[in-house]
LUMMARRO-883275 format. One record per atom (N, C-alpha, C): residue in three letters; x, y, z; atom name. Coordinates in pm, 1 decimal, always signed. Layout:
N
ALA  X  Y  Z  CA
...
***
This chain:
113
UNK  -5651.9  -567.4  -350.3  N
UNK  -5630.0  -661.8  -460.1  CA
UNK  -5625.6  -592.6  -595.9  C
UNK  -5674.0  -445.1  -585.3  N
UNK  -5665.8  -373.8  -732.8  CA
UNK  -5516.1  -424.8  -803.2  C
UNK  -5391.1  -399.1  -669.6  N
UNK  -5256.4  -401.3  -702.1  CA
UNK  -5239.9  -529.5  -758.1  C
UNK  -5285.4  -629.4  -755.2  N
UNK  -5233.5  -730.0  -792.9  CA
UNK  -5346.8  -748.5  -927.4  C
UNK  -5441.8  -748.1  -913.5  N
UNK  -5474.8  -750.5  -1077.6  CA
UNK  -5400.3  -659.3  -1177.3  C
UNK  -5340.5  -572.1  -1163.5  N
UNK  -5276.2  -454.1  -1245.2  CA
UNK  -5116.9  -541.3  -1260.5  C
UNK  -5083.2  -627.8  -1124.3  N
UNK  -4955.4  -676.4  -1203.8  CA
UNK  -4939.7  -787.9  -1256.4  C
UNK  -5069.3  -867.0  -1248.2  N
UNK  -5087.8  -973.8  -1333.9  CA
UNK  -5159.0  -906.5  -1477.7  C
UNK  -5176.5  -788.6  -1464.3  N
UNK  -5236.8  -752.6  -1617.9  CA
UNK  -5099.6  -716.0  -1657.3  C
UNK  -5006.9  -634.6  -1626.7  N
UNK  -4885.1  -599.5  -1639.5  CA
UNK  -4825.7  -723.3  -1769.9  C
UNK  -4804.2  -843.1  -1661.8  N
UNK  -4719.8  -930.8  -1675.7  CA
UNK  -4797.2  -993.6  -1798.5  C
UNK  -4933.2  -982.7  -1824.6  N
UNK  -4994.9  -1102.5  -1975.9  CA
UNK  -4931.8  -997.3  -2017.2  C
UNK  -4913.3  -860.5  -2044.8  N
UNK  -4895.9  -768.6  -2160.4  CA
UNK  -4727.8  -836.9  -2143.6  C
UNK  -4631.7  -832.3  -2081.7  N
UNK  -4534.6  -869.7  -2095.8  CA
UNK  -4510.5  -987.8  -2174.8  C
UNK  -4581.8  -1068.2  -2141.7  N
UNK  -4522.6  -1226.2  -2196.6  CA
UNK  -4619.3  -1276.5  -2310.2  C
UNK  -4696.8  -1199.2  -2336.9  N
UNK  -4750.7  -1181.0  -2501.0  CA
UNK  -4783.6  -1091.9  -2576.3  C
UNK  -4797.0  -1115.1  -2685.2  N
UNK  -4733.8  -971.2  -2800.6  CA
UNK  -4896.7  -928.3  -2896.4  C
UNK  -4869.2  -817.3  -2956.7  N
UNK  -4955.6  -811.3  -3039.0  CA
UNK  -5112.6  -765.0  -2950.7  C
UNK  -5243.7  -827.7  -3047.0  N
UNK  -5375.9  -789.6  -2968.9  CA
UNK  -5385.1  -892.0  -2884.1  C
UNK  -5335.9  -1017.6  -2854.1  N
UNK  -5386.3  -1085.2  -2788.6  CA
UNK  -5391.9  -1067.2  -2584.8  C
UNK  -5322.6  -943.5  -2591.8  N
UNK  -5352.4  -897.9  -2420.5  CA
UNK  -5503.9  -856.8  -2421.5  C
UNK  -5555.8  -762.0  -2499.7  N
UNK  -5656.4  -687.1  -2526.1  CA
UNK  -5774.8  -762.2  -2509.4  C
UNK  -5784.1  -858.1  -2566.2  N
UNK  -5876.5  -1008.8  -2593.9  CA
UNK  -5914.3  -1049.0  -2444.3  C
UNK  -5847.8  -1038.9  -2367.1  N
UNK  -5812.7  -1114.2  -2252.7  CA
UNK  -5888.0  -1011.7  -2147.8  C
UNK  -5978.6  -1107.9  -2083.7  N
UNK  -6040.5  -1058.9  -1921.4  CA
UNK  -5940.4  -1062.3  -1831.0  C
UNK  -5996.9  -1019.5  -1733.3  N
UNK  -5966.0  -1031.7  -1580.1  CA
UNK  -6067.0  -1069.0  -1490.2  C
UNK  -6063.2  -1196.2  -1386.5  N
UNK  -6144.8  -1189.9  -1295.9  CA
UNK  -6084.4  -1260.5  -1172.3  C
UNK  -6069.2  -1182.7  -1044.3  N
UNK  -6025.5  -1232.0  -898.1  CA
UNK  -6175.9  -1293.8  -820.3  C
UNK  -6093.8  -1431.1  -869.7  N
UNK  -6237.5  -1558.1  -785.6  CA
UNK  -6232.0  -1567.0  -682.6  C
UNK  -6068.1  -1537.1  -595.4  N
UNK  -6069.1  -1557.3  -460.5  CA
UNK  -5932.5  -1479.6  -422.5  C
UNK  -5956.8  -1456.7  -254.7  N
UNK  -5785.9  -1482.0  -225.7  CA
UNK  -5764.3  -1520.5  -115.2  C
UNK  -5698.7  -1542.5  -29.8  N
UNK  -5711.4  -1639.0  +116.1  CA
UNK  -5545.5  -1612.4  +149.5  C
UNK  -5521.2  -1611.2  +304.2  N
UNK  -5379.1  -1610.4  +385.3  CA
UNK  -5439.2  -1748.9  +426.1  C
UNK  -5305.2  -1824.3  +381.4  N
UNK  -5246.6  -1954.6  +384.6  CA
UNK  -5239.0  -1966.9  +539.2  C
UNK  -5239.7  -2074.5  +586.3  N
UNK  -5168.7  -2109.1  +707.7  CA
UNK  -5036.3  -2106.1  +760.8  C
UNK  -4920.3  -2083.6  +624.8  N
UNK  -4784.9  -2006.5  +667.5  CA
UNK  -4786.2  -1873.9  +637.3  C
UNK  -4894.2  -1811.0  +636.7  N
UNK  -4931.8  -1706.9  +611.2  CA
UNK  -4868.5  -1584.1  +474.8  C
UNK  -4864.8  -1725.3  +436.3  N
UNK  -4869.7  -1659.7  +218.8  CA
UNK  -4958.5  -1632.9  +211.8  C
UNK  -5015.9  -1541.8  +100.9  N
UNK  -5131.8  -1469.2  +25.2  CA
UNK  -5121.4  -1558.3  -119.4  C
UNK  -5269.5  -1636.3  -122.8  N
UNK  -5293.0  -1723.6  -242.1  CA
UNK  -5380.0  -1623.2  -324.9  C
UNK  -5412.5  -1583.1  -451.4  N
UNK  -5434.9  -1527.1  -533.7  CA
UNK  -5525.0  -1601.2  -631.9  C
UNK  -5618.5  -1628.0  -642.0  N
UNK  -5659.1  -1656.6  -799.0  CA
UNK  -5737.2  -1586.4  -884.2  C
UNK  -5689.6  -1628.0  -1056.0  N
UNK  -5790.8  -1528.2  -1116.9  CA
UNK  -5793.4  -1603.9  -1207.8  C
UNK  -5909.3  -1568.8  -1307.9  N
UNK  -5978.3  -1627.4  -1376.8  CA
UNK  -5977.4  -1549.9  -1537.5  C
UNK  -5872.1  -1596.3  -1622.9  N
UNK  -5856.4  -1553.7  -1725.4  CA
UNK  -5922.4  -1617.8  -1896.5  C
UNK  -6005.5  -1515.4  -1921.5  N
UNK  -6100.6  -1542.9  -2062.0  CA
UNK  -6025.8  -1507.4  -2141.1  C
UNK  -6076.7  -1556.6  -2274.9  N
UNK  -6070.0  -1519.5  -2402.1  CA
UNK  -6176.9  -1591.6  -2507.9  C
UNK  -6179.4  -1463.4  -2623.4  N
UNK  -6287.9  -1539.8  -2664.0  CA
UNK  -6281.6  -1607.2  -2803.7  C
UNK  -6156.0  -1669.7  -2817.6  N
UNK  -6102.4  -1764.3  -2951.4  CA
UNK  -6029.9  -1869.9  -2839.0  C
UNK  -6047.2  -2050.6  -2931.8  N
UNK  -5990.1  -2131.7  -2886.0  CA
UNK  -5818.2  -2102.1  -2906.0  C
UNK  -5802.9  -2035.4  -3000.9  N
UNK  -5642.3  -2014.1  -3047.2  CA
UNK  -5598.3  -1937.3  -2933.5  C
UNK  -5684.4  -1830.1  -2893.6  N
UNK  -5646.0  -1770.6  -2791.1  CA
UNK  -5579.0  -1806.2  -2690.2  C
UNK  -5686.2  -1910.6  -2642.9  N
UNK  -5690.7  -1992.5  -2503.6  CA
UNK  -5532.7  -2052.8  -2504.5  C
UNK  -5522.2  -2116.2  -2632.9  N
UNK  -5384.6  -2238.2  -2625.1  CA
UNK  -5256.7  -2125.7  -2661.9  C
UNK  -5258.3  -1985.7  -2722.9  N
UNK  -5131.0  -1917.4  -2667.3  CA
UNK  -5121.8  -1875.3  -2564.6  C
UNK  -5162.1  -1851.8  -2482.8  N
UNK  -5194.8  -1806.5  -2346.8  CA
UNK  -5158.4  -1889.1  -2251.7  C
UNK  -5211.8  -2011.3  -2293.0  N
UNK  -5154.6  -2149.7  -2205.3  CA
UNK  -5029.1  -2133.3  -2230.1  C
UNK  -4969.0  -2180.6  -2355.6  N
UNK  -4904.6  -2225.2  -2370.2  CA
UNK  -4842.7  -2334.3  -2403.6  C
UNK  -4685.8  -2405.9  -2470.3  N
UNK  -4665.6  -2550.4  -2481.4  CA
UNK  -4704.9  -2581.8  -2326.0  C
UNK  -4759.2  -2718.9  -2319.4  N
UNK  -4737.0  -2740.1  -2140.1  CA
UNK  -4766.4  -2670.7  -2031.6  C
UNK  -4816.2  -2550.5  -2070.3  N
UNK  -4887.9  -2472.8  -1934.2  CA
UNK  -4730.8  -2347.4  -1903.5  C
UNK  -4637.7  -2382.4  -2018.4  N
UNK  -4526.4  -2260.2  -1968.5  CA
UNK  -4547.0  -2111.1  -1971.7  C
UNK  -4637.4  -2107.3  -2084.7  N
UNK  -4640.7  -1893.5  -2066.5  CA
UNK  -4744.2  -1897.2  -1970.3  C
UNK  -4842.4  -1955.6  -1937.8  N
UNK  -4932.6  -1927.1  -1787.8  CA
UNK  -4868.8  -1948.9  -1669.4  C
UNK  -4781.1  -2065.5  -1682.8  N
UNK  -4664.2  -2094.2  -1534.3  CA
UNK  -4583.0  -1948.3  -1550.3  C
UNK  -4534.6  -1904.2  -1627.3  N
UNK  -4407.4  -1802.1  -1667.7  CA
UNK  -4500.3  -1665.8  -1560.6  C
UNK  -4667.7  -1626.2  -1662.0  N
UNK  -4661.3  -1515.0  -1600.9  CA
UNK  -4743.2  -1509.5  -1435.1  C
UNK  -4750.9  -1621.4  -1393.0  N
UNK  -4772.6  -1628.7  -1259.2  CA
UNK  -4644.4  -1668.5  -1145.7  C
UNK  -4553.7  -1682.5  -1200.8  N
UNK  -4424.4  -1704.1  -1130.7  CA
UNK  -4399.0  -1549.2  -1124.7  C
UNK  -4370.2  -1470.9  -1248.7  N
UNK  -4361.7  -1317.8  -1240.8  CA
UNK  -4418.6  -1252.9  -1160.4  C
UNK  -4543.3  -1268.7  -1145.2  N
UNK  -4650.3  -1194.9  -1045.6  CA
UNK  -4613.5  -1219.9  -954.6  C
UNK  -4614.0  -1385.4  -912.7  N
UNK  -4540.3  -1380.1  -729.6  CA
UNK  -4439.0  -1315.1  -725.2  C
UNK  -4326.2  -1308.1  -758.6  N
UNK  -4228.3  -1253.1  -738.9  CA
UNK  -4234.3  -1095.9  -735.1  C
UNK  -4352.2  -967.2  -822.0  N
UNK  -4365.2  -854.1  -788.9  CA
UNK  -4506.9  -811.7  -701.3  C
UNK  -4566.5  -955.2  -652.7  N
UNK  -4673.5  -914.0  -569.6  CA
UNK  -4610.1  -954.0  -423.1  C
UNK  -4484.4  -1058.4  -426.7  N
UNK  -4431.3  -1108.7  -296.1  CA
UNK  -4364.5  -934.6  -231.2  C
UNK  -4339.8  -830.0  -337.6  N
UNK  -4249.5  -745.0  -259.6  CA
UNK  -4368.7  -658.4  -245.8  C
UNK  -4464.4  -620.9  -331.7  N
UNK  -4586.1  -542.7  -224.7  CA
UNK  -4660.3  -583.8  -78.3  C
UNK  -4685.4  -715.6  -114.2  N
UNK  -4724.7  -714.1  +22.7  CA
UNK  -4641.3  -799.0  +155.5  C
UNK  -4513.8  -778.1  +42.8  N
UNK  -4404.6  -787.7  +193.5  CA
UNK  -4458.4  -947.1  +236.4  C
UNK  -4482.9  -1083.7  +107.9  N
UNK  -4506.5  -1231.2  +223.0  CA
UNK  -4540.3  -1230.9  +64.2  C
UNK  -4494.8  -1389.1  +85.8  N
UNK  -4503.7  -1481.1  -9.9  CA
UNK  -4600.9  -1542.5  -68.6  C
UNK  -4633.3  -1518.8  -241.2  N
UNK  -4741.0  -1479.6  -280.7  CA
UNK  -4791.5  -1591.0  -368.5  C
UNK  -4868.2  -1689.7  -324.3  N
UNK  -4885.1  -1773.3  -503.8  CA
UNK  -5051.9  -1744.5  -573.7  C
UNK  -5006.5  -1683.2  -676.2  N
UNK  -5098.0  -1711.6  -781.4  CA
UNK  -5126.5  -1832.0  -867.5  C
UNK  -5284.3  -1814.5  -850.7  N
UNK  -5391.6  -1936.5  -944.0  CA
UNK  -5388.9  -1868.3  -1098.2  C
UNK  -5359.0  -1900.2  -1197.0  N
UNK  -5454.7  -1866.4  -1317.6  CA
UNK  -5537.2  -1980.9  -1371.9  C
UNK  -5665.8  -1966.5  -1384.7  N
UNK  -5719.3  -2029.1  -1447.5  CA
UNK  -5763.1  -1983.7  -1593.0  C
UNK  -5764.9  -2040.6  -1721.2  N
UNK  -5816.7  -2010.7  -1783.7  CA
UNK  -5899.9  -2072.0  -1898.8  C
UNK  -6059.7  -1975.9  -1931.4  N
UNK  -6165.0  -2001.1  -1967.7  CA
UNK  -6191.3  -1975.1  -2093.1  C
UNK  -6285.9  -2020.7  -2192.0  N
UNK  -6314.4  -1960.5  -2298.2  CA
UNK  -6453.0  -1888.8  -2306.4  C
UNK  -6458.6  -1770.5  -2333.1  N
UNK  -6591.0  -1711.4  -2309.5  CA
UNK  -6649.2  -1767.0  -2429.2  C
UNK  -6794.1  -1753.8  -2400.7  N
UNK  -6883.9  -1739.1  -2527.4  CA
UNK  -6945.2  -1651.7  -2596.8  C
UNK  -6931.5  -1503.2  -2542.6  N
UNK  -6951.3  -1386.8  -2513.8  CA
UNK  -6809.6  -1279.1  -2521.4  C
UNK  -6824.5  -1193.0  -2655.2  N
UNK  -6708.3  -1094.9  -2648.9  CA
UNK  -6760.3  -1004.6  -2545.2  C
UNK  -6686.0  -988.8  -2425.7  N
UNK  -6740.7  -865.1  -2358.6  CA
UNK  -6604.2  -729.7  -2353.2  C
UNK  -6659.8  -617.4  -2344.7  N
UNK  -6546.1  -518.7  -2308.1  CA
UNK  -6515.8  -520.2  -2124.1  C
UNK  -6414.7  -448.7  -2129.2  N
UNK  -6353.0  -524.7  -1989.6  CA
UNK  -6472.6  -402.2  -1921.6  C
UNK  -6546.0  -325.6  -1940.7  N
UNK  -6714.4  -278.9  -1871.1  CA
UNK  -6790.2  -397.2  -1851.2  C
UNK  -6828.6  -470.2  -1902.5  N
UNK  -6918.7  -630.6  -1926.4  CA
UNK  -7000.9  -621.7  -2007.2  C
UNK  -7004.8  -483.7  -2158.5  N
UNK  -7091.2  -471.4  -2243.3  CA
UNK  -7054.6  -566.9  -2323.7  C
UNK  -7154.4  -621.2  -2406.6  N
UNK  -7115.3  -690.1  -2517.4  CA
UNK  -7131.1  -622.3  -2661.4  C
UNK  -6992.6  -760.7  -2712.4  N
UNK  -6944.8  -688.6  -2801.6  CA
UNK  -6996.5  -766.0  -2929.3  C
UNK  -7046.9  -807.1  -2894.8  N
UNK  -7113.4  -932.8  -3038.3  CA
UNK  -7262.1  -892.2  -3066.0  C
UNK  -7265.5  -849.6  -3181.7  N
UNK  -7409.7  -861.7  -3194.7  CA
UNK  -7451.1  -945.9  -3312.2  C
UNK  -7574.1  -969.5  -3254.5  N
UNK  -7640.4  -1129.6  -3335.0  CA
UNK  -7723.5  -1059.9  -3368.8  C
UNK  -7730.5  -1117.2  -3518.0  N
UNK  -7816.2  -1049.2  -3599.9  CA
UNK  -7904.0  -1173.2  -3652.9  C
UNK  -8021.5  -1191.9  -3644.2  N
UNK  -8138.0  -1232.6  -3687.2  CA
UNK  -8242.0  -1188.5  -3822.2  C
UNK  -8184.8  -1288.8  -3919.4  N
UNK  -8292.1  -1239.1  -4056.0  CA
UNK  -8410.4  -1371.3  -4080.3  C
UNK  -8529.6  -1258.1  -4099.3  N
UNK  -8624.6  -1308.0  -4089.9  CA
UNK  -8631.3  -1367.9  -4221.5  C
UNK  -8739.1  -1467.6  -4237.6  N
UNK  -8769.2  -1446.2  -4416.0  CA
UNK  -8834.7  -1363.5  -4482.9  C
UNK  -8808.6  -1308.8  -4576.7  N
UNK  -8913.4  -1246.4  -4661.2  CA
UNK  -8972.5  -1267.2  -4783.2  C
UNK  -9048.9  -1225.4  -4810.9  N
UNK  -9173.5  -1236.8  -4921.1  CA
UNK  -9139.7  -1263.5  -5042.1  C
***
C-alpha cells in the first residue's frame, strides 16, 4: 500500500497548487478486495485550516472526486484490477509534521507581579 499512498500523494500535488499539498496528511484507514475482486482503498486526508479543508474538497466534492478518479486509474494499472478509492477528509486540531511531531506550540503566560 506504500504504492498507492505515493500516488494519491502524487495526484493532491497535481490537482493543487502552491503550499497547500504540504499542509496536508496522509492516513490509510483501510483496504479490502471487493467481492468482484476490486481493491477498495481508503484514506484519510487532514488539514489544519477550515479554508484548507473546502479547497481540497472542493465546489461539490469535484477536486476530491477529480483526485481519486486519477488514483484509480494509476493504481488500477499497478495492481493490474480495478481500484476505488475512499478520501475522506478531516480537520486536524493539531499541526503535525508528516513524523507526528507537533508543530504548534502553546505558550502559556502566567501573571506577574
Amino acid at each position: 500500500l506504500k504504492k498507492a499512498h505515493e500516488i494519491i500523494r502524487e495526484k493532491i500535488f497535481t490537482y493543487l497548487n502552491q503550499e497547500i499539498p504540504y499542509q496536508i496528511t496522509q492516513e490509510t484507514v483501510g483496504w479490502r478486495i471487493q467481492a468482484d475482486n476490486s481493491l477498495c482503498i481508503e484514506q484519510r486526508l487532514s488539514c489544519a485550516r477550515k479554508s484548507q479543508k473546502a479547497i481540497l474538497i472542493g465546489r461539490s466534492g469535484e477536486v476530491l472526486r477529480t483526485i481519486a478518479m486519477a488514483s484509480e486509474r494509476d493504481l488500477a494499472k499497478v495492481f493490474q484490477r480495478k481500484v476505488q478509492v475512499q478520501l475522506r477528509v478531516a480537520r486536524r486540531l493539531h499541526a503535525f509534521d508528516q513524523d507526528g511531531t507537533i508543530r504548534v506550540l502553546i505558550i502559556i503566560k502566567t501573571p506577574t507581579d
